[in-house]
C-alpha positions in Angstrom: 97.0 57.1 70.3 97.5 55.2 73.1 93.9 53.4 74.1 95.1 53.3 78.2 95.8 57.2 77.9 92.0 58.0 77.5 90.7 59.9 80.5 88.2 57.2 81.6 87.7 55.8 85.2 88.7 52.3 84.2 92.1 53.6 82.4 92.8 55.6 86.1 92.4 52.2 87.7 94.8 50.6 85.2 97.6 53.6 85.9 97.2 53.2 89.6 97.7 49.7 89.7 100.1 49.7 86.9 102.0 52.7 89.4 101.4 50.4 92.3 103.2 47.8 90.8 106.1 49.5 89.5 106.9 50.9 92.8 106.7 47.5 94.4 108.9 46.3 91.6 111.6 49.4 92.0 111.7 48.4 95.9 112.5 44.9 95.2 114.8 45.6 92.8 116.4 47.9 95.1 116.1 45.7 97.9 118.0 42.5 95.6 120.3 45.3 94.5 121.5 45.8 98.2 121.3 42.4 99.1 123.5 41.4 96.2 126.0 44.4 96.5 126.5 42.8 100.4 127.0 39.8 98.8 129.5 41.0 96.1 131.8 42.9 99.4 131.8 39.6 101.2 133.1 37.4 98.2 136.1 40.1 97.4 136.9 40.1 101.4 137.4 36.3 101.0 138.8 36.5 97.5 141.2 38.9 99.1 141.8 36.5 102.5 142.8 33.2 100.0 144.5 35.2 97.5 147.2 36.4 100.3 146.9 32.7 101.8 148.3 31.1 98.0 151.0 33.7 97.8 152.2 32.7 101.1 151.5 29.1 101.2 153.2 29.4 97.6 156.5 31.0 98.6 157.2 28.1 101.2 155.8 25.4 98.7 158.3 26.8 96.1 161.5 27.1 98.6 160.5 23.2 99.8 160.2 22.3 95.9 164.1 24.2 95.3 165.6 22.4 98.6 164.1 19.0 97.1 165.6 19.8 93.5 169.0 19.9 96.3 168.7 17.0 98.0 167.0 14.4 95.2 168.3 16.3 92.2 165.6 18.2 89.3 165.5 14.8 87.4 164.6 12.6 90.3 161.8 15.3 91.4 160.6 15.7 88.0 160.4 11.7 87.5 158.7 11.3 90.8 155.8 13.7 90.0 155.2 12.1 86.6 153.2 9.5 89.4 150.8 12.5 90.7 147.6 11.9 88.7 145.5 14.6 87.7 142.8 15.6 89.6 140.1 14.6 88.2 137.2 14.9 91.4 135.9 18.7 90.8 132.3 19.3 90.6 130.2 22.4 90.1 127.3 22.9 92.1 125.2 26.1 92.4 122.9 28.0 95.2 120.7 30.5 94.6 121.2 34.0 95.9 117.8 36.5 95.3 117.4 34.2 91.9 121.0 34.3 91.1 122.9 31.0 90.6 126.3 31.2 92.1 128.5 28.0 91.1 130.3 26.3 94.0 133.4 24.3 93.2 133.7 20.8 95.4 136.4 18.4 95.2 137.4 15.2 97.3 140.7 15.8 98.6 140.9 13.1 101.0 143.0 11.1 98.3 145.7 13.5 98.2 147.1 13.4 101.7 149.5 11.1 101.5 152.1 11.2 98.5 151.8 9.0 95.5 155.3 8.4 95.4 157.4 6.1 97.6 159.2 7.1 100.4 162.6 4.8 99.8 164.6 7.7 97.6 162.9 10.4 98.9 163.3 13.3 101.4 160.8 15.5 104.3 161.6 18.7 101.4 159.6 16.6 99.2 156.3 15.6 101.5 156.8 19.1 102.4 156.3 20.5 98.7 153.6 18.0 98.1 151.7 19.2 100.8 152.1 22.6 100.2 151.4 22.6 96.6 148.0 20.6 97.9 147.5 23.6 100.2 147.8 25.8 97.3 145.6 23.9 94.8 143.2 23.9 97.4 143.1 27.7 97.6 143.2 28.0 93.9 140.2 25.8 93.5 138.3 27.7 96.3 139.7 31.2 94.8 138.2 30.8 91.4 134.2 29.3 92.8 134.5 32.5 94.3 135.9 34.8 92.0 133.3 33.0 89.3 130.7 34.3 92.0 131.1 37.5 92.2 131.6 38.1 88.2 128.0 36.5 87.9 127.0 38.8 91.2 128.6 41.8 89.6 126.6 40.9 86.1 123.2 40.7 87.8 123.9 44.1 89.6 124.4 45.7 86.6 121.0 44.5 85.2 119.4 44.8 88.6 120.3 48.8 88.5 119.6 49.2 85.1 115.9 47.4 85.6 115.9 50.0 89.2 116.6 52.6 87.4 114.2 52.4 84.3 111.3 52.0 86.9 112.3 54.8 88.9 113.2 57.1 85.3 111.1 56.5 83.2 107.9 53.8 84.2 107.3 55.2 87.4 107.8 59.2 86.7 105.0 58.2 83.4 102.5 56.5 85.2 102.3 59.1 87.9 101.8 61.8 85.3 99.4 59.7 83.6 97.5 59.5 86.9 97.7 63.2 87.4 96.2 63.7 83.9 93.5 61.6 84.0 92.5 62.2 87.8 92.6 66.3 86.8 90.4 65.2 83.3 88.1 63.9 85.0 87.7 66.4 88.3 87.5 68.7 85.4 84.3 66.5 84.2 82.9 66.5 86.9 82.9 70.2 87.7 81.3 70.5 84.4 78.4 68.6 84.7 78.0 70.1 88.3 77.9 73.3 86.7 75.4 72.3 83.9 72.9 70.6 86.2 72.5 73.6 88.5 71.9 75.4 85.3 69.6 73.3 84.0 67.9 73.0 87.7 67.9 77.0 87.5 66.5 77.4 84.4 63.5 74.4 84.9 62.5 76.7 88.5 
């Protein structure tokens, strides 16, 4: 049997503060729950805001990329973009929301302006699609730090609730019977010896 069940005065001072405690714990939880859940409804606005920002920006990058392949000829375009270098300047950093570490993507774009290719045998279609398709890797590269966010956000609220929900099920609902039982146990006790000492006070007169 469980030593901290015993109807003593110290083990009804252990369940009260050990009931203190769990509420605390289930309002915090509940509290980083909310707070998160904001958090979450934000991130899919903005997911939502840049996803319909690369499908347009996209289309025109795509229809400037097809009147380039017109004017310059798929071979020429294809040859010119062999002298676009990879990007190579992305770095993760992370911020903490209510203890939970939310990556954020961060890349110098300052180099990718202006075209890499010269402007001699080539067209305004083609600065066009350059810049668009920069537009759109911008919004890519913004799209998935937050999308990345909000799957760890989603994660944590999952084990956030579940944590809420054992305190308020199962810990909490415990220690306040526990409480109840001792507090009764001992009131019982007590109206007991009451009861003996008058008798034995009766019986000495």
């Amino acid at each position: 049997m469980d030593q901290t069940t015993f109807p003593t005065k110290g083990n009804l001072i252990l369940a009260k503060n050990t009931l203190a405690l769990s509420r605390q714990g289930y309002e915090l939880m509940d509290k980083k729950r909310n707070v998160l859940i904001r958090e979450i409804m934000k991130l899919n606005e903005k997911a939502k805001e840049i996803q319909d920002s690369i499908d347009s920006v996209f289309s025109e990058a795509y229809a400037a990329l097809q009147r380039a392949n017109i004017e310059l000829g798929i071979n020429n375009v294809e040859r010119l973009s062999y002298g676009i270098p990879q990007e190579n300047t992305i770095s993760v950093k992370s911020h903490s929301i209510m203890g939970v570490e939310i990556p954020l993507a961060e890349y110098d774009n300052s180099t990718n302006k202006i075209p890499n290719f010269g402007f001699g045998n080539t067209s305004t279609t083609l600065d066009e699609a350059y810049q668009k398709f920069n537009s759109v890797k911008d919004l890519i590269i913004s799209l998935a730090s937050i999308e990345n966010s909000a799957y760890r956000l989603a994660i944590n609220i999952k084990k956030t609730q579940k944590r809420a929900n054992a305190l308020k099920n199962v810990t909490i609902p415990r220690y306040e019977q526990l409480v109840k039982n001792i507090t009764e146990t001992l009131e019982e006790r007590d109206r007991d010896e009451f009861t003996r000492l008058k008798v034995i006070k009766r019986w000495k007169g």
